[in-house]
C-alpha positions in Angstrom: 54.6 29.9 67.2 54.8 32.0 70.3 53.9 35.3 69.8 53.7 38.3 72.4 50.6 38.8 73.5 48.7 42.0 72.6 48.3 44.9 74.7 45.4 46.7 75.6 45.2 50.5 74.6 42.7 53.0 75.0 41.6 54.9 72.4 38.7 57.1 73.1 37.3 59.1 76.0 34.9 56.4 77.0 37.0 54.3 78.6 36.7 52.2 81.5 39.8 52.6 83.8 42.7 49.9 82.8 43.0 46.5 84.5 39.8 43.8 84.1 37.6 46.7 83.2 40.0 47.4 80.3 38.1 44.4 78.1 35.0 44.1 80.1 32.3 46.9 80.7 29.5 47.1 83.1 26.0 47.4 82.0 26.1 50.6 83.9 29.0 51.9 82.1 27.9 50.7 78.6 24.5 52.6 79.3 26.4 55.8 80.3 28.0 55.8 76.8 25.9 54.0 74.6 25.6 57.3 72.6 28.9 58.4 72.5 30.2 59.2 69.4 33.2 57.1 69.5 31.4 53.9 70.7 30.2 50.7 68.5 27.9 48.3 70.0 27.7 45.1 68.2 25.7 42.1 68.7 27.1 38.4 67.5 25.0 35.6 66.8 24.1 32.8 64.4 21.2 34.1 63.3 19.0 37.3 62.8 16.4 36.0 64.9 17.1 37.2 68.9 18.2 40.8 66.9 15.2 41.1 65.1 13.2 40.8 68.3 15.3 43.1 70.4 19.2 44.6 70.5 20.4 46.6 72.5 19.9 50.9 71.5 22.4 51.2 68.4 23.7 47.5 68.0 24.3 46.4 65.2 24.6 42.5 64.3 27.6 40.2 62.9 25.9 36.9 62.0 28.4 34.3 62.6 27.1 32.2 59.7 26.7 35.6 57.3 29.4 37.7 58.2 31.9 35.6 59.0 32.4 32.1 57.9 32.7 31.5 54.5 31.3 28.0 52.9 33.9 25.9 54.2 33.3 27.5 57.5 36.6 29.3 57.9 36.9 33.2 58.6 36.1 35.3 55.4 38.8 36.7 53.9 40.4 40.3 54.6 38.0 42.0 51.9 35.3 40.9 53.6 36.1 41.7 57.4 37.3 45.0 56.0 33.6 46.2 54.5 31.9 44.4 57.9 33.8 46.6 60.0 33.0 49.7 57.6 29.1 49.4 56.9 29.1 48.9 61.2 30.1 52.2 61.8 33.5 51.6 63.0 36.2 54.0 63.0 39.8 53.6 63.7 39.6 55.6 67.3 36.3 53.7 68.1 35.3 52.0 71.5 33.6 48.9 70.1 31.8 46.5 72.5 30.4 43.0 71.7 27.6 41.0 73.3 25.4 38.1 72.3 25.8 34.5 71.8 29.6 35.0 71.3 30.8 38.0 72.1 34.5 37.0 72.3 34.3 36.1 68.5 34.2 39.8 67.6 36.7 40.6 70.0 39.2 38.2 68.8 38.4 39.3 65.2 39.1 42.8 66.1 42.2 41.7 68.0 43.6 40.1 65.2 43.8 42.9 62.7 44.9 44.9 66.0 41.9 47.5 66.8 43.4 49.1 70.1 40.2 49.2 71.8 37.6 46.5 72.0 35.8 45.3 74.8 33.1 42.6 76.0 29.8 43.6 77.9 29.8 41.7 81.1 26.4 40.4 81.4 24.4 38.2 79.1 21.8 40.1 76.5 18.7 38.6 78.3 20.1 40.3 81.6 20.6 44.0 80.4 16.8 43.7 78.6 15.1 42.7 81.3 16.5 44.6 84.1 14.8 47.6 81.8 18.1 49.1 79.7 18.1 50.8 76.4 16.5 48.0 74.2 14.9 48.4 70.8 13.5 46.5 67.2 14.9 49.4 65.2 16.9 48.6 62.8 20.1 50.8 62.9 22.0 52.3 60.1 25.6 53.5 60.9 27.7 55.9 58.7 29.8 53.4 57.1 33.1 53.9 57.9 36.7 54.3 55.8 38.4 51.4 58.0 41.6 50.1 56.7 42.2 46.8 58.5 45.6 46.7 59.8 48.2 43.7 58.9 46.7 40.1 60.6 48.1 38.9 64.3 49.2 35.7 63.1 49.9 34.8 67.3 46.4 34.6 68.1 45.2 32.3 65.0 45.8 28.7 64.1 44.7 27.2 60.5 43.8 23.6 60.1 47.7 23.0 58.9 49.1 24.2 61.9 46.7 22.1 63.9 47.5 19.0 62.4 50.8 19.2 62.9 50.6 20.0 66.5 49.1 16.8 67.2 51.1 14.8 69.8 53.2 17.5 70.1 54.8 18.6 73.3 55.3 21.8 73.1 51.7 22.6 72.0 48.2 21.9 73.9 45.1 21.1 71.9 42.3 22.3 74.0 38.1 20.8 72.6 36.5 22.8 74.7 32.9 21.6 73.3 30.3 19.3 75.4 31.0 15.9 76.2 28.8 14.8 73.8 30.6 16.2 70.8 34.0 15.4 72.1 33.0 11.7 72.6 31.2 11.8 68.9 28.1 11.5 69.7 27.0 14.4 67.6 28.5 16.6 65.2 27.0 20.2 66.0 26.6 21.6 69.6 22.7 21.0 68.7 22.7 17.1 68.1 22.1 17.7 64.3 23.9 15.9 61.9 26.5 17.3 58.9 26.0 15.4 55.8 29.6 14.0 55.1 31.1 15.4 58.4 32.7 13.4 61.0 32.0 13.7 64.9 34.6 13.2 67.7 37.5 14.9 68.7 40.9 16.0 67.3 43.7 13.0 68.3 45.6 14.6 71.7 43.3 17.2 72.3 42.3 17.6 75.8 38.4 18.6 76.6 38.3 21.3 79.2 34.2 22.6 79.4 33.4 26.3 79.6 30.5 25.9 81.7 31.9 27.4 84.6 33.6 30.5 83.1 30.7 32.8 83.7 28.0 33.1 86.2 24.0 32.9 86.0 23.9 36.7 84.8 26.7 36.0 81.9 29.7 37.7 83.7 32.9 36.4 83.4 33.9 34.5 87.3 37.1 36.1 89.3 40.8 34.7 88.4 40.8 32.0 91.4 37.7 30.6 89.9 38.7 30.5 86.1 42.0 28.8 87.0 40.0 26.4 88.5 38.3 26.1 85.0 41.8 25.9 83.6 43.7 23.9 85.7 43.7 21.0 83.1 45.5 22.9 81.0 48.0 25.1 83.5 46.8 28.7 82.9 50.1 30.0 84.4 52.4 28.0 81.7 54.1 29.1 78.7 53.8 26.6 76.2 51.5 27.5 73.3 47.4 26.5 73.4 45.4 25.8 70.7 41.6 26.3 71.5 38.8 25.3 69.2 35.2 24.4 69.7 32.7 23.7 66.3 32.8 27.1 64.6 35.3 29.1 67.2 32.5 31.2 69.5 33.7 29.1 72.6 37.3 28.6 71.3 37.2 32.7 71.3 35.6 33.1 74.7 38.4 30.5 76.1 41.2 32.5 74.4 39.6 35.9 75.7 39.6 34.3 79.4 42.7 32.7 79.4 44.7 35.6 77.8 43.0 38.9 78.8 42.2 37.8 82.2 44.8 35.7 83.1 47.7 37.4 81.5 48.2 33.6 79.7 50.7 34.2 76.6 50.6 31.7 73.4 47.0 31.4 72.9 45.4 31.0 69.9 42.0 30.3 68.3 41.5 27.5 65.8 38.8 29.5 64.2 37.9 27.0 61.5 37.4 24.7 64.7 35.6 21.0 64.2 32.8 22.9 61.7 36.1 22.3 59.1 38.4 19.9 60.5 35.1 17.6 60.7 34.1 18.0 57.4 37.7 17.5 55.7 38.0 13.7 54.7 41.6 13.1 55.3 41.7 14.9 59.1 42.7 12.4 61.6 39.6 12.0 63.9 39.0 9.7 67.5 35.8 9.2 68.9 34.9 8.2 72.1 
């Protein structure tokens, strides 16, 4: 399963000098370029509702639920990631930068069919709108694009197969990072609402490791000392692979961003069908409590 991990290229003038600011831009920064040519601003989120009220000059939104899971709540397929990426705007040489509710979800996307430059905006949406950036209701309506999605990562991805058959495995880490109350299976979705014919609890030999304490009160990501402290359950300086997954893979893809872009940690990947799937499949072994 171990895969090396990817590197980080730039690809257009604006570009933040390498190193953290290689994945993460500054509001400052991000409000410097925000009209670049070469830059893409999207917003991700499970809903239109935040965007309709307000997005940041330009963005343009990937609904989770919409864009990106199909029924069964798994990614959709190529074809479809293909004409998201186009009708946003994106080129091949673009800068794109994600926000929202789960920003690392479009990252990871991009990352897996290997666009060389994507980033994260360090800050949390309600932060750069009320400290009086670029904010707007407009609509915005991109040139589409003619992206041709390069061949899938398959390091960085884990389907429900692989998953199941890394259960009690040693060489492989299962990491829930979801509340306590959905590990424990006291409800199915993040919310407390219920999933007709869906199970709650946790995968059998998954560990829970909680990403509250992977960003700070303005939504930027904490220092490395502090986020292997977040870590340390799992040893964020070993090599053996981790398998993150959450309900429908926002926090799996935030954990995976953390763990390998800012703490050089090889073998991760994202269970991106997470507990959203494995919960509602009636033969997946599940353990509550």
């Amino acid at each position: 399963m171990h895969a090396m991990k990817p590197a980080v290229t730039a690809s257009s003038d604006a570009v933040p000098p390498a190193g953290r600011e290689a994945v993460l831009v500054g509001a400052d920064w991000l409000e410097e370029h925000l009209h670049d040519p070469l830059l893409r601003v999207v917003e991700v989120d499970v809903s239109s509702t935040a965007f309709d009220q307000g997005h940041i000059d330009g963005a343009v939104l990937w609904n989770i639920y919409r864009d990106l899971k199909d029924p069964e709540y798994r990614l959709v397929d190529r074809h479809a990631v293909e004409q998201l990426i186009r009708r946003s705007g994106i080129e091949p040489g673009s800068t794109v930068v994600f926000y929202g509710y789960a920003p690392a979800m479009g990252f990871w996307l991009m990352k897996l069919y290997g666009h060389r430059d994507v980033r994260i905006l360090d800050q949390a949406r309600g932060h750069w709108r009320d400290h009086g950036r670029p904010w707007t209701t407009d609509q915005p309506m991109p040139p589409a694009s003619g992206y041709l999605l390069a061949a899938e990562d398959p390091g960085i991805r884990a389907d429900q197969p692989t998953v199941e058959a890394a259960i009690n495995d040693p060489g492989v880490t299962l990491v829930d990072v979801r509340t306590d109350p959905e590990y424990r299976g006291e409800r199915f979705w993040p919310s407390g609402g219920d999933e007709p014919g869906g199970r709650a609890g946790h995968i059998p030999s998954a560990i829970r490791v909680p990403l509250d304490g992977v960003q700070d009160e303005s939504g930027a990501f904490l220092d490395p000392a502090k986020l292997r402290t977040v870590f340390a359950p799992i040893d964020p300086s070993g090599d053996g692979d981790l398998i993150m997954y959450c309900t429908i893979g926002g926090r799996a893809a935030t954990a995976w961003f953390a763990l390998t872009y800012l703490l050089g940690r090889d073998h991760v990947h994202v269970y991106d069908g997470s507990w959203a799937e494995w919960g509602r499949l009636p033969a997946t072994p599940v353990v509550c409590g």
